[in-house]
C-alpha positions as CSV (number, residue, x, y, z in Angstrom):
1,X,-5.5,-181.3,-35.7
2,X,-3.6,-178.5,-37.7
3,X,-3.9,-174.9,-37.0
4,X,-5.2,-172.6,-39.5
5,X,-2.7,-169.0,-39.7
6,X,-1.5,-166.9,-42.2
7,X,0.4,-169.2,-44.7
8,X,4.1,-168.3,-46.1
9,X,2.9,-166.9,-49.0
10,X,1.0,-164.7,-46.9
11,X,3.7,-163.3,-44.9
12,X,5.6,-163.0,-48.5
13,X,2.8,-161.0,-49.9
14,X,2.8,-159.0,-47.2
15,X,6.5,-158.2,-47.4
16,X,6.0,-157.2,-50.7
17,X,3.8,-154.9,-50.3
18,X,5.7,-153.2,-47.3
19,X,7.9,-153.0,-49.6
20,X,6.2,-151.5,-52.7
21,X,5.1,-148.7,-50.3
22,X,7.9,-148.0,-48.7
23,X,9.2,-147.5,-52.6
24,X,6.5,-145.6,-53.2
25,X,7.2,-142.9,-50.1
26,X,10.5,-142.7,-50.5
27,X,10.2,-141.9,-54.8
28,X,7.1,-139.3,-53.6
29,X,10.3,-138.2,-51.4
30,X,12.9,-137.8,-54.2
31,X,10.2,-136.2,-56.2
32,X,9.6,-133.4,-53.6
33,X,13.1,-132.7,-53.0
34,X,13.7,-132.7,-57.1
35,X,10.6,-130.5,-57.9
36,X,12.5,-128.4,-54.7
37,X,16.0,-128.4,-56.2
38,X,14.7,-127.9,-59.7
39,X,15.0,-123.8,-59.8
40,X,19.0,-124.1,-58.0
41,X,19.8,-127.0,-60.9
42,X,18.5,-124.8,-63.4
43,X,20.5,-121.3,-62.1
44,X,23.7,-124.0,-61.7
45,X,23.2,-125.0,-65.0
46,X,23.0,-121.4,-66.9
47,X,25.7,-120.3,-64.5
48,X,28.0,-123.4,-65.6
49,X,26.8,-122.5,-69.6
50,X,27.8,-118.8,-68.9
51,X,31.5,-119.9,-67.4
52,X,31.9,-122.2,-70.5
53,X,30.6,-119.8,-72.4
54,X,32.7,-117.0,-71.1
55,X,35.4,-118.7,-71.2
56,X,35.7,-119.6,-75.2
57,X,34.8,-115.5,-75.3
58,X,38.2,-115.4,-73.2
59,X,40.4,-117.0,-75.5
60,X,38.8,-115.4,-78.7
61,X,40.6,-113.1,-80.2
62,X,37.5,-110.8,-80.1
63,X,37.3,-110.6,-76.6
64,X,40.7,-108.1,-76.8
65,X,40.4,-104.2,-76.7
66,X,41.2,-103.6,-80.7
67,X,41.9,-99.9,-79.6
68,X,42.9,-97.3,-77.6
69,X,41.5,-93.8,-78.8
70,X,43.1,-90.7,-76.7
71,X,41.3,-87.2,-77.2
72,X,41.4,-84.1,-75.7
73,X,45.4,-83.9,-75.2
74,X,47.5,-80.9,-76.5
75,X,50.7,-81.0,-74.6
76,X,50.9,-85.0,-73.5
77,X,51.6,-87.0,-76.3
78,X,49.3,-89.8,-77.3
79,X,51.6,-92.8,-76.2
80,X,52.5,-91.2,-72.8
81,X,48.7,-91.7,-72.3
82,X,47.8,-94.8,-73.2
83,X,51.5,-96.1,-71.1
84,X,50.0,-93.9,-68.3
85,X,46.2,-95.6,-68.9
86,X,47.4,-99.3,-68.4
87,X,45.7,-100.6,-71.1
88,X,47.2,-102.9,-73.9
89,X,46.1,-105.2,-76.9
90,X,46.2,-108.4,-74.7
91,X,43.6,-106.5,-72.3
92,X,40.0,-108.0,-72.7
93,X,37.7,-105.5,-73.8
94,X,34.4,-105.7,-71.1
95,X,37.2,-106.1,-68.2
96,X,38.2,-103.1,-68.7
97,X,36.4,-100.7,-65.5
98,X,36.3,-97.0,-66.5
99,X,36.5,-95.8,-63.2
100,X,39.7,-97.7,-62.5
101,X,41.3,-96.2,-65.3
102,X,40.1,-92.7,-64.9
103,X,41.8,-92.6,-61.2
104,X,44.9,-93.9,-62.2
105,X,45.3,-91.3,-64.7
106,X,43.9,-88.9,-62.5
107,X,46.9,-89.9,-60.1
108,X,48.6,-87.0,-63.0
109,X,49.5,-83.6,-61.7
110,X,49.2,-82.8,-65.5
111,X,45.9,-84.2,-65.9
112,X,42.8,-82.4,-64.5
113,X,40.1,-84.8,-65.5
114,X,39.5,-88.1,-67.5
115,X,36.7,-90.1,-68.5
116,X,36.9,-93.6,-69.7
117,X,34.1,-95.1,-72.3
118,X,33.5,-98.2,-74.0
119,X,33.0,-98.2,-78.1
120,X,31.6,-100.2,-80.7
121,X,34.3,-102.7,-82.4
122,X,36.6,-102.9,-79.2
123,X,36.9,-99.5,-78.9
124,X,38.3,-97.9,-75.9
125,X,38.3,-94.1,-75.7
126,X,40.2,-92.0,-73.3
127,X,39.0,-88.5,-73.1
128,X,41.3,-86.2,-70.8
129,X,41.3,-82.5,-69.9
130,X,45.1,-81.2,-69.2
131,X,46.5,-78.5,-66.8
132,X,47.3,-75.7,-68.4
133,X,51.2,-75.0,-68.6
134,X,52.1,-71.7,-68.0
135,X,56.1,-71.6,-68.0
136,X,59.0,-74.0,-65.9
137,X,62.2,-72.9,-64.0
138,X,64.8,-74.4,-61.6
139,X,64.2,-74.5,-57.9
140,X,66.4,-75.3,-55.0
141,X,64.8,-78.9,-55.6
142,X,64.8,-79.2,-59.1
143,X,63.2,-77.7,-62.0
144,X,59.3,-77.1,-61.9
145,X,56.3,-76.3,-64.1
146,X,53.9,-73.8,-63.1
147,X,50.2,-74.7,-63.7
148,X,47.7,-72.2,-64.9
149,X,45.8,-73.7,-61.5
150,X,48.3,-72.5,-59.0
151,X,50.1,-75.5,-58.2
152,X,53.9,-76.2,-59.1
153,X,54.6,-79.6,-59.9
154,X,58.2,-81.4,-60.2
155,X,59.1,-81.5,-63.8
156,X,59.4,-85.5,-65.1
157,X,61.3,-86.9,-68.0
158,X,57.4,-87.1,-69.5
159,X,57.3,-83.8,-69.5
160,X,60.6,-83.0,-71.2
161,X,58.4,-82.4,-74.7
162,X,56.2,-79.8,-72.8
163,X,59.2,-77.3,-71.8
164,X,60.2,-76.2,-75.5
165,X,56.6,-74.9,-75.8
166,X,56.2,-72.6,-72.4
167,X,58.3,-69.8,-71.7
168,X,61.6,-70.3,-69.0
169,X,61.3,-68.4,-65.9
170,X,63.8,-66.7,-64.1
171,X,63.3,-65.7,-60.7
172,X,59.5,-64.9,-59.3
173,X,60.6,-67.0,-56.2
174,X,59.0,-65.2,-53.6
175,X,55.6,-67.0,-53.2
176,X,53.2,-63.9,-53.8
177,X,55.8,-63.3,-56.7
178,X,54.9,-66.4,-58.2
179,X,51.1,-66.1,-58.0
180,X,50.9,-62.5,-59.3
181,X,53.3,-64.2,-62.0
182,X,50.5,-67.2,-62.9
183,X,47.5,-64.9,-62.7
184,X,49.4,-62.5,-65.1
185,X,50.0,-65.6,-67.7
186,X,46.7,-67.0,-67.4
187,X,45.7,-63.4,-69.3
188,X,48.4,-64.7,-72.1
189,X,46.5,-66.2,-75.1
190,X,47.9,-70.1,-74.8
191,X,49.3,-69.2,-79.0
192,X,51.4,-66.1,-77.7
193,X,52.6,-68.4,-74.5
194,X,54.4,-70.3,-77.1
195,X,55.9,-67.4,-78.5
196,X,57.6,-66.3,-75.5
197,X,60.9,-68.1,-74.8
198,X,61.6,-66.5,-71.5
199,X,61.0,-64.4,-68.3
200,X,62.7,-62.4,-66.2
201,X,62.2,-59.8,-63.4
202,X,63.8,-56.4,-64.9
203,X,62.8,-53.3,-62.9
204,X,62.4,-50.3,-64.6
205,X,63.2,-46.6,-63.0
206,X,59.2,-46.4,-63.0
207,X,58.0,-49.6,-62.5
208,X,60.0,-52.0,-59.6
209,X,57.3,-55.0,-61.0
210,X,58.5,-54.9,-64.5
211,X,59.4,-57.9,-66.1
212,X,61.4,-58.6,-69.4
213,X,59.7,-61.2,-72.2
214,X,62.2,-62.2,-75.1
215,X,60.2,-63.2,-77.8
216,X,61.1,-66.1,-79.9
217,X,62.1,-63.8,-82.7
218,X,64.7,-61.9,-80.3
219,X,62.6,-59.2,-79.4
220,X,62.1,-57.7,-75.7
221,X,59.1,-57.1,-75.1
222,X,58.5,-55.2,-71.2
223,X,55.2,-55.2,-68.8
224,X,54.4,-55.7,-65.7
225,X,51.6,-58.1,-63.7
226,X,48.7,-55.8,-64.8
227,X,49.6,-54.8,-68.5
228,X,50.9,-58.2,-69.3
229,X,47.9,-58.7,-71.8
230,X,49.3,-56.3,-74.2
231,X,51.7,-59.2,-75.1
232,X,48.6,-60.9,-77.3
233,X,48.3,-57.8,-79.9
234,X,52.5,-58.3,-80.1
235,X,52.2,-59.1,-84.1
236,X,50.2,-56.2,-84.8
237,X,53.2,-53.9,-83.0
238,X,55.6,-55.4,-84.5
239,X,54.6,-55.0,-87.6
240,X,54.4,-51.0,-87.1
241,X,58.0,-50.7,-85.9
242,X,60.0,-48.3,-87.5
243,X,63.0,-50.0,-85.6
244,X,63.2,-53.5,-84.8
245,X,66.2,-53.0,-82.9
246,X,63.8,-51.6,-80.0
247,X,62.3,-52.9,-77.1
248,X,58.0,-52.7,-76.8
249,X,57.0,-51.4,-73.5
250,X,53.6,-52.3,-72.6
251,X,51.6,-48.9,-71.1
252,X,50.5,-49.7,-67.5
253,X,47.0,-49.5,-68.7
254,X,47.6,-52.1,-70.8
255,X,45.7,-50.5,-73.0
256,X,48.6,-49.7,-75.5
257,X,51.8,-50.3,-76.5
258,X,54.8,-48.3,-77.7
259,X,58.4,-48.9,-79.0
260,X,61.7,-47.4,-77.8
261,X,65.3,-47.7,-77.1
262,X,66.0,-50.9,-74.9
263,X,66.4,-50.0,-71.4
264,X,70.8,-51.4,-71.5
265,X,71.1,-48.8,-74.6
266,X,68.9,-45.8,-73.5
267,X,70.8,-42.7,-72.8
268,X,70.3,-41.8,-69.0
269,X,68.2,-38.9,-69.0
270,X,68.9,-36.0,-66.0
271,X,65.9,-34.4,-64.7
272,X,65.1,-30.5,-64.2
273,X,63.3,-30.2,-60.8
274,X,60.7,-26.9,-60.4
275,X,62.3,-25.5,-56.8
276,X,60.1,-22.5,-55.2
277,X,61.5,-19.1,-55.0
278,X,63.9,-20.4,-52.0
279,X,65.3,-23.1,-54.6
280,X,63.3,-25.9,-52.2
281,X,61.6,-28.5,-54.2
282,X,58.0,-28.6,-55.5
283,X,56.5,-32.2,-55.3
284,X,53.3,-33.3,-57.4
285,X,49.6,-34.7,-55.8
286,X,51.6,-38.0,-55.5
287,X,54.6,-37.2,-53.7
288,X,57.2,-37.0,-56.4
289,X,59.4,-34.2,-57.0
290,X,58.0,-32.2,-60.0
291,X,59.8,-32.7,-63.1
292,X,60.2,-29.3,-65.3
293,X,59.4,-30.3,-69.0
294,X,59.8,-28.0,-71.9
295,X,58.1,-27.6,-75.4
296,X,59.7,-29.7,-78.2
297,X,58.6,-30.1,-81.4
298,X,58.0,-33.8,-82.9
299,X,61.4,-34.4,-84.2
300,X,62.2,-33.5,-80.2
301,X,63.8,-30.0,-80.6
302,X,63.2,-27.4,-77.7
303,X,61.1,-24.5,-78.6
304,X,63.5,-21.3,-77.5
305,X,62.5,-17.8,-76.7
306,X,64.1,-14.8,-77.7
307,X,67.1,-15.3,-75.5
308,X,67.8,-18.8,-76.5
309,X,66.5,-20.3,-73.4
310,X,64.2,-23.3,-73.9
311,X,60.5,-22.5,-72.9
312,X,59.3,-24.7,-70.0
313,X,55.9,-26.1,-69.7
314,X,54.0,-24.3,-66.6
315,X,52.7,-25.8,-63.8
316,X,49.1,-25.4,-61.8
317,X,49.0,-25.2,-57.7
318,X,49.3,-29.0,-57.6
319,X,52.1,-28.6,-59.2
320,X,50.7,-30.4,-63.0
321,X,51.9,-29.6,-66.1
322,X,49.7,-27.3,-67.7
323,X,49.7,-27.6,-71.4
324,X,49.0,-24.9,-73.5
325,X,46.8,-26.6,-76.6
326,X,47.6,-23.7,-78.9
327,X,51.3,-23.2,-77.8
328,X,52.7,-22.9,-81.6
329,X,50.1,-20.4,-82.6
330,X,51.2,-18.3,-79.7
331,X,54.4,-19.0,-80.1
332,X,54.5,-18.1,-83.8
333,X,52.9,-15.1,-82.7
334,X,55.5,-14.1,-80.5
335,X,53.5,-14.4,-77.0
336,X,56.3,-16.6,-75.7
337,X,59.2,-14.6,-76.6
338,X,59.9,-14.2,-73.0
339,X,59.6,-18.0,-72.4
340,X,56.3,-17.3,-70.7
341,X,52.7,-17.0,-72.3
342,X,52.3,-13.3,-72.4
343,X,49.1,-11.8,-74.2
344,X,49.6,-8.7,-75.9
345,X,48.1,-5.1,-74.4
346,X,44.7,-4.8,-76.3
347,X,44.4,-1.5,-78.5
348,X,42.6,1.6,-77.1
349,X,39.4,2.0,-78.7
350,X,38.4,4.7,-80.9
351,X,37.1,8.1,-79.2
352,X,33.9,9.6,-81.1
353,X,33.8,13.4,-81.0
354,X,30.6,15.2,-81.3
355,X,31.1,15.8,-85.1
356,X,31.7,12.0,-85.3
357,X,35.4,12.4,-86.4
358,X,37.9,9.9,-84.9
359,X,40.3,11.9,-82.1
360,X,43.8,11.1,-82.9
361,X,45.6,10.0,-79.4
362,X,48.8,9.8,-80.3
């Protein structure tokens, strides 16, 4: 008697549709993780569109800086620039990083600031702000610039084109020296910098901080820290100069300049002293001894008295000059004709007698 069970085709159906579900999970599965990976495939994908994509820009020729624009530069030259920038044609235009560039050129004693900026059309513009040269001259170590800033910085073979528009300085090699020297040329217009081709210490008999300027024409031109700025109306006193052979001296005021003989053809001048009436020296309000001056007239002739003895110009109790502002009137009148002002004896007046007549005194 045969048992009744689940046939073969049972156990096949059955199979199958283990089978189908197990499908089914594990698609569901695949699904999930897809749906899950879908956002990373898509950022992969972009990425991997922007590499290609960047990468036909890189071998473009339109991906290269077309050019380098320098502004702002008066004593660098253009090409020393762009050399000192790093940038060339085979560069590629968005790789180039301003701030890289900026602090490489930076790295220049010559160069105070720089900024970097990207153009239109491949553009790359270089704006820098220079150090302002002041002069150059040779130091134990080697020749130097000094810097309108302070600083001196070793002189470079870049820098050769920048020395035949500063003046060359000669001594100033004590360190306050030198700073009393760049204060004094930062007052110099930077045009009349460029006029002067050198500087020297050159004391004069009243002034030990005098300094001697030759001016590119060959003039000398004389002033010291303070009155230095009387250098920038040069052109105008030149042009008045009765004698071009002179030197212009620079007031220490600095508020005016006048011509004369150069110090190395002057003639020495010797000096009168005022002595007391024990022939002991008289010294002014600054400690000096006091120098007797004497009347002259504008061609520089001595006014004389009636002995022939040149009239001397008086002095007060601080032992001034004392000017008399009407000396040639007097003098034409005769009031100096013993070399001192003298005012004549004034007349008697008239006596009235009682008739009203005039009494003769005589």
């Amino acid at each position: 008697m045969a048992l009744n069970g689940p046939s073969l085709d049972d156990f096949t159906n059955t199979n199958r549709g283990v089978t189908a579900m197990i499908r089914e999970k594990q698609n569901q599965k695949d699904n999930s993780e897809f749906e899950r990976s879908r956002p990373h495939l898509f950022r992969a994908g972009i990425l991997i569109a922007l590499i290609l994509l960047a990468a036909v820009w890189y071998i473009l020729p339109s991906s290269k800086v077309k050019v380098v624009s320098v502004t702002g530069n008066n004593y660098l030259s253009t090409d020393y620039l762009i050399n000192l920038s790093g940038i060339t044609g085979d560069d590629r235009y968005y790789m180039v990083l301003p701030f890289r560039v900026s602090g490489r050129m930076e790295e220049d004693p010559m160069i105070a600031e720089c900024k970097v900026e990207h153009l239109p059309q491949n553009i790359i513009r270089i704006t820098v702000q220079e150090e302002i040269p002041l002069g150059y001259r040779y130091a134990s170590d080697g020749p130097v610039i000094l810097l309108g800033s302070g600083e001196v910085i070793p002189m470079t073979s870049s820098y050769l084109p920048i020395i035949a528009r500063i003046p060359y300085v000669e001594g100033f090699e004590d360190p306050d020296q030198t700073r009393k020297l760049i204060t004094a040329l930062n007052k110099v217009n930077p045009q009349m910098r460029e006029e002067i081709t050198e500087i020297r210490q050159y004391a004069l008999s009243y002034d030990n901080e005098s300094m001697e300027m030759q001016m590119r024409d060959g003039t000398w031109f004389f002033a010291n820290y303070y009155s230095i700025e009387a250098v920038n109306s040069y052109h105008d006193i030149y042009v008045r100069m009765n004698d071009h052979s002179q030197c212009i001296y620079a007031d220490t005021s600095a508020d005016r300049a006048y011509s004369g003989a150069c110090p190395w053809d002057a003639v020495p001048v010797v000096h009168e002293y005022w002595t007391d009436a024990e022939g002991n020296l008289l010294y002014n309000q600054y400690g000096d001894p006091a120098v007797k001056h004497y009347y002259t007239d504008s061609d520089g002739n001595y006014y004389l008295d009636d002995a022939g003895e040149r009239i001397p110009v008086p002095i007060n109790e601080y032992n001034a000059d004392v000017y008399d502002n009407d000396f040639l009137d007097h003098y034409l009148w005769g009031y100096y004709s013993t070399g001192v002002l003298v005012w004549p004896e004034p007349e008697p007046e008239p006596e009235w007698t009682e008739e009203g007549e005039v009494e003769n005194n005589e």
